[in-house]
C-alpha positions as CSV (number, residue, x, y, z in Angstrom):
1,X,40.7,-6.0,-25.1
2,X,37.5,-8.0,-26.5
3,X,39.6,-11.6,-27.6
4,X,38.1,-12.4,-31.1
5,X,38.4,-16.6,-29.9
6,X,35.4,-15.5,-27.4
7,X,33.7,-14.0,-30.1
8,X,34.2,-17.2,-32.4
9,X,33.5,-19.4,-29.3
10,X,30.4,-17.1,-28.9
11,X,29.2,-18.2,-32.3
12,X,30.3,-21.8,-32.3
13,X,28.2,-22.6,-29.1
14,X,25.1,-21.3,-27.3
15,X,25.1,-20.3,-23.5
16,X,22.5,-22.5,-21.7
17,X,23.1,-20.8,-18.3
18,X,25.5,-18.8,-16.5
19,X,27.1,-18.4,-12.7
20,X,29.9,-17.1,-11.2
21,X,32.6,-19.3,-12.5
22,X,32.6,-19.7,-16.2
23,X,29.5,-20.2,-18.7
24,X,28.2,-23.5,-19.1
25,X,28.5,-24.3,-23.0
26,X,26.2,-26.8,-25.4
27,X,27.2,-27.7,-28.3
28,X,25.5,-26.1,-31.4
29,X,22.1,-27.2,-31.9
30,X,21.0,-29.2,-35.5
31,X,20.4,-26.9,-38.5
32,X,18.7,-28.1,-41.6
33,X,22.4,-27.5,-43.5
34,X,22.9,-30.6,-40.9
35,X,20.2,-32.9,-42.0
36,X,20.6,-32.1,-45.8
37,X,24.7,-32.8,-45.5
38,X,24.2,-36.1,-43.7
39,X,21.2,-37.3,-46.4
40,X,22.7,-35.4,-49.1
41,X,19.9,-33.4,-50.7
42,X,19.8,-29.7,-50.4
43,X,18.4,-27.8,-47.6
44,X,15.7,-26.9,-49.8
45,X,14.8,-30.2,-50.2
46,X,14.5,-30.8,-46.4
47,X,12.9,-27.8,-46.0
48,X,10.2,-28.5,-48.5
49,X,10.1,-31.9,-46.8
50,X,9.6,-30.5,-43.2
51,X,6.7,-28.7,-44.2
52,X,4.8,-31.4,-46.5
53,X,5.8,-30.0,-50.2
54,X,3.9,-32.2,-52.7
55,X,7.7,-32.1,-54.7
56,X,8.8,-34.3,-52.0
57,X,8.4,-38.3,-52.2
58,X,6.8,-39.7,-49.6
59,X,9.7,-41.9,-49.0
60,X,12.2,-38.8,-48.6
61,X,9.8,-37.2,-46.2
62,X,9.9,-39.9,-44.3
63,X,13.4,-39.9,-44.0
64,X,14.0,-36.2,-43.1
65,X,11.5,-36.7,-40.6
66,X,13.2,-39.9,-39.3
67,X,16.3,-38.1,-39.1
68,X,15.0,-34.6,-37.8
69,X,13.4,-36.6,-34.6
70,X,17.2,-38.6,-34.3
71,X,19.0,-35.4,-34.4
72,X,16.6,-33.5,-32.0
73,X,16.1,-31.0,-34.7
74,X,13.6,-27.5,-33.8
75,X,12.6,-25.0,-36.8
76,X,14.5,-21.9,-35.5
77,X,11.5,-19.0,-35.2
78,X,14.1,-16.3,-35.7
79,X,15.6,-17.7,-38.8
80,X,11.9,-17.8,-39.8
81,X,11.1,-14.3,-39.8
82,X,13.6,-13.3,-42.7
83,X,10.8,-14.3,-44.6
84,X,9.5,-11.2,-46.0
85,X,5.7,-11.3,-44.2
86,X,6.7,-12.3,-40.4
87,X,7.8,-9.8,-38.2
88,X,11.8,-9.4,-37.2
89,X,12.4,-9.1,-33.5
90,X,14.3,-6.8,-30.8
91,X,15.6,-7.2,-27.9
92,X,15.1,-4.7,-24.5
93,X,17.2,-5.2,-21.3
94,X,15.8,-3.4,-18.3
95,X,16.7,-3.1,-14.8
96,X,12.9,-3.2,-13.2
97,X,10.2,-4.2,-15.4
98,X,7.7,-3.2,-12.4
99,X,8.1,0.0,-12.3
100,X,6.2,2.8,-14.5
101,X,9.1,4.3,-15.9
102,X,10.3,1.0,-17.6
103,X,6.9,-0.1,-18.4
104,X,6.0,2.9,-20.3
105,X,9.7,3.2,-21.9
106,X,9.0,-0.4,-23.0
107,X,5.1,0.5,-24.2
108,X,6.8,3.1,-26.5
109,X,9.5,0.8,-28.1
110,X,6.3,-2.2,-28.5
111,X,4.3,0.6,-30.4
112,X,7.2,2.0,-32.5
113,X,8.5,-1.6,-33.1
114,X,4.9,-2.9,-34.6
115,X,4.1,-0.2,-36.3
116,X,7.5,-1.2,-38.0
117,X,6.7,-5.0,-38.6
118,X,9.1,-5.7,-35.5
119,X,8.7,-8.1,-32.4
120,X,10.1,-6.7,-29.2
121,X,11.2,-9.4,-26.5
122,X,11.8,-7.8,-23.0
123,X,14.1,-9.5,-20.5
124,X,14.5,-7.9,-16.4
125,X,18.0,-7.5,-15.4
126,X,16.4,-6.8,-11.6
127,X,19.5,-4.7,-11.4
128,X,21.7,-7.5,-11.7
129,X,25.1,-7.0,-13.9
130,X,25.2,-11.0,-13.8
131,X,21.3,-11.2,-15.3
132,X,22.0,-8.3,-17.6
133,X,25.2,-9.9,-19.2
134,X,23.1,-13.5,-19.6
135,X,19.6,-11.6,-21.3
136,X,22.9,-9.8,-24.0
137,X,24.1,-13.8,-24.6
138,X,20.6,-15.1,-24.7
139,X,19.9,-12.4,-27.7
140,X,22.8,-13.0,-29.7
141,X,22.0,-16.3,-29.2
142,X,18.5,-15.6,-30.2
143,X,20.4,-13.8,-33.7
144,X,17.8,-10.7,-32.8
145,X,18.3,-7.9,-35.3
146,X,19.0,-5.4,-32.7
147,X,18.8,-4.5,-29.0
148,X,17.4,-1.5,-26.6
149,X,19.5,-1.9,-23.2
150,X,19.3,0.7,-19.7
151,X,22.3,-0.2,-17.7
152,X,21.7,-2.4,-14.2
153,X,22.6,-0.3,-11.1
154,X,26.0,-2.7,-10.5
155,X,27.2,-2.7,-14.4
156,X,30.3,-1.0,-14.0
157,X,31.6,-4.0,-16.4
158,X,31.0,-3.5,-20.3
159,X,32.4,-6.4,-22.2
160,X,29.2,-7.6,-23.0
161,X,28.4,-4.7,-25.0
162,X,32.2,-4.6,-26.4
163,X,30.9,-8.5,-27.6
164,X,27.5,-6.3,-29.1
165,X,29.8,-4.1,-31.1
166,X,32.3,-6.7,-32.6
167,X,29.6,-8.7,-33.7
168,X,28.2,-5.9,-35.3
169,X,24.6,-5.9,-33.9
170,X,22.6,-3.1,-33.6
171,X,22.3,-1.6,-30.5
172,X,20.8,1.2,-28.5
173,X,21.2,2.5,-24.4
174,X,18.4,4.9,-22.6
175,X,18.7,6.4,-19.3
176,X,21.7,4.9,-18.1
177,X,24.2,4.5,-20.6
178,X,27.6,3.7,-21.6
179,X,30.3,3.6,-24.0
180,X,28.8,6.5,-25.6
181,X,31.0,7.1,-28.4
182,X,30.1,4.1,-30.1
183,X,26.3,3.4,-29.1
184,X,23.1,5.6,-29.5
185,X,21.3,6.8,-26.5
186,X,18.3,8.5,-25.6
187,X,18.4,10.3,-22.2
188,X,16.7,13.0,-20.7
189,X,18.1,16.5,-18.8
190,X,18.0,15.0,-15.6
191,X,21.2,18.1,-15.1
192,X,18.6,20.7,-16.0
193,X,15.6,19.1,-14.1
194,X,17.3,19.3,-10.7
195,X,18.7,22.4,-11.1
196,X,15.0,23.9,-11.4
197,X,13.6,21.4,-9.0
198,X,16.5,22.4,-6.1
199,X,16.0,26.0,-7.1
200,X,12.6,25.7,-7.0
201,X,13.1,24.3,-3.3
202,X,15.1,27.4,-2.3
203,X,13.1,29.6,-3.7
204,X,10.1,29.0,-1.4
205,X,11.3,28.6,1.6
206,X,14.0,25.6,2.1
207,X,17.3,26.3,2.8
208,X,18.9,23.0,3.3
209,X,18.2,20.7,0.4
210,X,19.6,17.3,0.8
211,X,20.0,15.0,-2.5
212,X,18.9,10.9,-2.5
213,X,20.8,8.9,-5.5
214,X,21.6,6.0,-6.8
215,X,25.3,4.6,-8.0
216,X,27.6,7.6,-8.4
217,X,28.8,5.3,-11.6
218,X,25.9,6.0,-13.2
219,X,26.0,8.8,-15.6
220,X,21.7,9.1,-15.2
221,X,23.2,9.9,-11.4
222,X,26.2,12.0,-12.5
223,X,23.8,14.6,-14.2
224,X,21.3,14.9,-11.4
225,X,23.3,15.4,-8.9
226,X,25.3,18.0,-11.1
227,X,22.0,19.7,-11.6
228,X,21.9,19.6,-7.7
229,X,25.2,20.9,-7.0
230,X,24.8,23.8,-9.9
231,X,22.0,25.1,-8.3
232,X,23.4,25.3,-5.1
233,X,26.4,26.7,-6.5
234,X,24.4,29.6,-7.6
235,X,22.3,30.6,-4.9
236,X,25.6,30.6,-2.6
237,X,24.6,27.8,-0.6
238,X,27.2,25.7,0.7
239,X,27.4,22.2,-0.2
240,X,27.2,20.3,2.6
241,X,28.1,16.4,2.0
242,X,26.3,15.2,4.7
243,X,23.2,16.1,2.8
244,X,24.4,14.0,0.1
245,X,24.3,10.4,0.1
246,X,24.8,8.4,-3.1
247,X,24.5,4.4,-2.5
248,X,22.5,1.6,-4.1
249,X,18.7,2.0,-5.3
250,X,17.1,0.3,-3.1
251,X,14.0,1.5,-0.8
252,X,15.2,0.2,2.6
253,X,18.1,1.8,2.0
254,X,17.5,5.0,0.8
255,X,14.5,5.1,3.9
256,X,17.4,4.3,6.2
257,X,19.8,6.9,4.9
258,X,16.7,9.2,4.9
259,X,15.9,8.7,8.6
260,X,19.8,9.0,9.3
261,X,19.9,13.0,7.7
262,X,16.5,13.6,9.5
263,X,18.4,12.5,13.0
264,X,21.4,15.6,12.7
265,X,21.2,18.2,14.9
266,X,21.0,20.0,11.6
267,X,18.6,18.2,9.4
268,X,17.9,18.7,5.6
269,X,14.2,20.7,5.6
270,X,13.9,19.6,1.7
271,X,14.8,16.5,0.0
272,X,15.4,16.0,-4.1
273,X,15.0,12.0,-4.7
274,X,16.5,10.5,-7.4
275,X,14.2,8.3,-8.9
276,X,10.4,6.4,-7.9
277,X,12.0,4.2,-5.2
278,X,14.6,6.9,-3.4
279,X,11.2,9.0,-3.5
280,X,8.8,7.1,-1.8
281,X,11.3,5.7,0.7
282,X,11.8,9.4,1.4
283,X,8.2,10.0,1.8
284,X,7.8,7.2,4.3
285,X,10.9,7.9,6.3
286,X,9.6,11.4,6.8
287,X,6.2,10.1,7.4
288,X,7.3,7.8,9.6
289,X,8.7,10.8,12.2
290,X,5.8,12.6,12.5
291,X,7.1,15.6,10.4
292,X,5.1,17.6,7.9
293,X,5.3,18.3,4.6
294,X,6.2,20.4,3.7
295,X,6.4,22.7,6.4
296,X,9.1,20.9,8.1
297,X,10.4,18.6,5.1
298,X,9.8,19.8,1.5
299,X,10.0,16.6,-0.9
300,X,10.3,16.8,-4.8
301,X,11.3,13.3,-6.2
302,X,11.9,12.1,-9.9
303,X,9.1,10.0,-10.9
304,X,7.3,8.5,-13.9
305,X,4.3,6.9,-11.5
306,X,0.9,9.0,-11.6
307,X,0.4,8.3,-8.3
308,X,2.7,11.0,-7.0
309,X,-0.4,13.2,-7.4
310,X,-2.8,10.7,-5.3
311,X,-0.7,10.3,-2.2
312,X,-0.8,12.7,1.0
313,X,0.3,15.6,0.0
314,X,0.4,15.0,-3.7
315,X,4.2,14.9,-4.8
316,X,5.9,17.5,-6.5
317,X,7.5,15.0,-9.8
318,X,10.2,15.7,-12.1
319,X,8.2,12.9,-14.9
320,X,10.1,11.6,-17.8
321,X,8.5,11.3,-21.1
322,X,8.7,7.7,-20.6
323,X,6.8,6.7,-24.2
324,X,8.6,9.1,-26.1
325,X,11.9,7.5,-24.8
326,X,11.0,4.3,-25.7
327,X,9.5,5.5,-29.1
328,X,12.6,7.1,-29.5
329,X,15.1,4.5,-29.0
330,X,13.5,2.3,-31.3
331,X,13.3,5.2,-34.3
332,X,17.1,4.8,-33.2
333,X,17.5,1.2,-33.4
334,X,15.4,1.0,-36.2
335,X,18.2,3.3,-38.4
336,X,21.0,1.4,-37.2
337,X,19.3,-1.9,-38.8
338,X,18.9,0.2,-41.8
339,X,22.4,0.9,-42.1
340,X,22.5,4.0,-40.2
341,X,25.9,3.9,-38.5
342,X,26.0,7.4,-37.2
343,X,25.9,7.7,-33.2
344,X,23.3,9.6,-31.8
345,X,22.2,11.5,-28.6
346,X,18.8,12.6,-28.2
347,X,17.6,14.7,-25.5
348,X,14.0,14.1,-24.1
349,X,13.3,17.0,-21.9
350,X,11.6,16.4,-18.6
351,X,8.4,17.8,-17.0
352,X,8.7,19.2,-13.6
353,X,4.8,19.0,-11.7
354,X,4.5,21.6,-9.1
355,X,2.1,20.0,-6.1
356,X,1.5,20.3,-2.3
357,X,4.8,18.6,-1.0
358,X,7.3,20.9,-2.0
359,X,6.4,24.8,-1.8
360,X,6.0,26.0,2.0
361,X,4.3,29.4,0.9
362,X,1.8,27.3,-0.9
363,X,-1.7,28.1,0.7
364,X,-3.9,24.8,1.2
365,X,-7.2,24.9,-0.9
């Protein structure tokens, strides 16, 4: 249960950097309300004072100046951009900046954002729960008029977002999500992509198709491998679960895991990858024993990167509509700030890309 004394604590003091153990706390910094109570003048006097305002006597000026240096006082840029002709600003959290997927999600908010007179301000969880629940206390911190957030692989943990909700800021998830009944989301049919992409695998000329995920936790996971499992289900192939392996997104790992299903006496002769780093761990682990592909290994892997179709053989890739995500969680965001409190879903549907890797009747140009 979220304790409303963290919430006033929350907004008391400002988080200056966080560990294991507790956060480390400052107090508040100086506000002009501070200045103008201790020289007692209004704040629009100190304000006009701070920026020059002929109405103000030299003398005062120099005196809020005086004061503003004594009390280490900043102009808050936020605060600033309730004025009518400066932009208002959003926050994104996601969990790998570098790849394409995220960078073209976050392209798509940026455009939808400016087009809007918003500022977006990105933070990188690197797949950390810890850095993830520090760039959510930096924004509140930050009084941003919304977020955009895609879970870090680890967040299994949401009473950061719980703090989101009861302080009644905006928010919206993509991709990986949580807490659903309360916040937006855009996702996409990662369930219906795999279930063509695995029957796709069957139907020319693989018979046993092993699955590469992330965090079974993850609900982006949860649907894929459903997809997986449905299609196998329907063929009448049994599942085996040695051709499943579900651990942390990583590409040493994944390649490791990889090389260990390619060392059974009954290996997988097709592989569905969840995402760009499962996929091209699974490319090189194949690669890396001298098996072809796709005449011994078929590979289809879920990725946003155009270079799936410059490698050796060009991938087969299940693509997200990356930009149209991001565009899309910000149209979200955006009605939320409005005063739009209805939760949405919104489906983006995928775009499976047919190439050289996966389809063993496929003829070579």
């Amino acid at each position: 249960m979220l304790s409303w004394r963290k919430i006033h604590t929350f907004a008391k003091y400002r988080i200056i950097s966080m560990s294991n153990e507790k956060p480390i706390l400052k107090q508040r910094r100086t506000l002009l309300k501070d200045l103008a109570s201790e020289l007692h003048v209004s704040v629009a006097t100190i304000s006009r004072a701070l920026h020059g305002s002929h109405e103000i006597s030299e003398k005062l000026r120099k005196e809020v100046l005086q004061l503003a240096k004594k009390r280490n006082y900043h102009p808050n840029p936020f605060a600033q951009s309730l004025r009518k002709d400066v932009p208002h600003v959003i926050g994104v959290i996601v969990p790998n900046l570098v790849t394409h997927y995220y960078a073209a999600v976050l392209d798509g908010i940026e455009d939808y954002a400016l087009q809007n007179g918003f500022l977006v301000f990105s933070a990188n969880s690197h797949e950390s729960h810890e850095r993830e629940e520090r760039a959510v206390e930096s924004f509140l911190a930050m009084h941003v008029d919304g977020m955009i957030s895609c879970l870090a692989q680890d967040t299994m943990d949401y009473s950061h977002y719980e703090l989101v909700e009861a302080l009644d800021v905006p928010l919206v998830f993509f991709a990986r999500t949580c807490l659903s009944d309360r916040f937006s989301q855009v996702v996409a049919n990662g369930d219906e992509a795999a279930f063509e992409a695995t029957r796709h695998l069957l139907d020319t000329g693989s018979h046993r198709v092993a699955f590469l995920g992330g965090p079974n936790h993850l609900d982006m996971v949860q649907r894929r491998k459903h997809g997986y499992l449905e299609a196998l289900r329907e063929a009448g192939v049994p599942i085996n679960r040695s051709l499943v392996a579900c651990g942390k997104i990583s590409f040493d790992e994944a390649r490791e895991e990889t090389l260990g299903m390619l060392r059974l006496s009954n290996p997988p002769d097709a592989i569905l990858a969840f995402n760009d780093i499962i996929t091209y761990a699974v490319l090189d682990a194949v690669k890396s024993m001298n098996l072809r592909i796709p005449q011994d290994v078929a590979i289809v892997g879920f990725t946003e990167s155009d270079d799936a179709a410059f490698v050796t053989p060009p991938l087969s890739a299940i693509m997200d509509k990356a930009h149209e995500q991001g565009v899309a969680a910000c149209e979200l965001l955006l009605r939320r700030i409005r005063g739009d409190r209805k939760v949405y879903k919104k489906i983006i549907p995928m775009t499976f890309m047919i190439r050289e890797s996966s389809d063993k009747h496929r003829k070579k140009d």
